[in-house]
N, C-alpha and C positions, 0 to 999 in steps of 0.2 A: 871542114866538111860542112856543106848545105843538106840540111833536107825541109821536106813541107811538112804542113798537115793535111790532112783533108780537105779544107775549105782552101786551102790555095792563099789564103791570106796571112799565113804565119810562116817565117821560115826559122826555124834553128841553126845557130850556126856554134859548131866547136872544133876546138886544135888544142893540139901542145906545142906548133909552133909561133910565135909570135908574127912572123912576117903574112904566112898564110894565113894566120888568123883574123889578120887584117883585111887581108886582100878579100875573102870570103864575105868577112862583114860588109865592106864594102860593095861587092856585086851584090848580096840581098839587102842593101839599101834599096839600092839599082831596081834588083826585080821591084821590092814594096813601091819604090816609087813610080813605074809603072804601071800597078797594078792599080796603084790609088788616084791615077791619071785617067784609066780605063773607063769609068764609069760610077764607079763607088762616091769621087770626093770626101776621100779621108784623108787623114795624115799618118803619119809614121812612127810607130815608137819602138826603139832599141831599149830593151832591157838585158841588165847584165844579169845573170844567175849567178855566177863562182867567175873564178879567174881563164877560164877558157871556155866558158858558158855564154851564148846571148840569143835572145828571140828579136825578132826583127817582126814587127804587127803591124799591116795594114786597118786600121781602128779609127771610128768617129769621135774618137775620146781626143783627137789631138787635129786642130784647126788643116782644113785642106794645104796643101802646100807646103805644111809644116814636119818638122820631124824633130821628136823629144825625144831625151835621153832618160833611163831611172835604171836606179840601182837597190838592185834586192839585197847584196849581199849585207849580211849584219856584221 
């Protein structure tokens, strides 16, 4: 499952399935990288939370064009 936040620059994405969990990730790749195309010139960063947890950030913190990965879990 996708959802936003408010600003429209964040999406959440979680499952317990692995296949859809993917596929999901992938399309809010998708959305961030469009949105970071739009006008902002940012990059992209996937963060993992837990094992069916990840936010997808449109953020100036990671070079235009680009898309990082980081993992919270401990």
């Amino acid at each position: 499952m996708i959802t936003t936040t408010n600003n429209r620059l964040t999406f959440r994405v979680t499952g317990d399935n692995p296949q859809l969990l993917e596929d999901d990730l992938n399309a809010a790749v998708g959305l961030a990288e469009e949105r970071a195309r739009e006008g902002s010139r940012c990059g992209v960063l996937v963060t993992r939370h837990g094992v069916s947890s990840f936010s997808v950030t449109v953020t100036a913190d990671v070079p235009y064009g680009m898309t990082e990965e980081f993992c919270q879990i401990l």
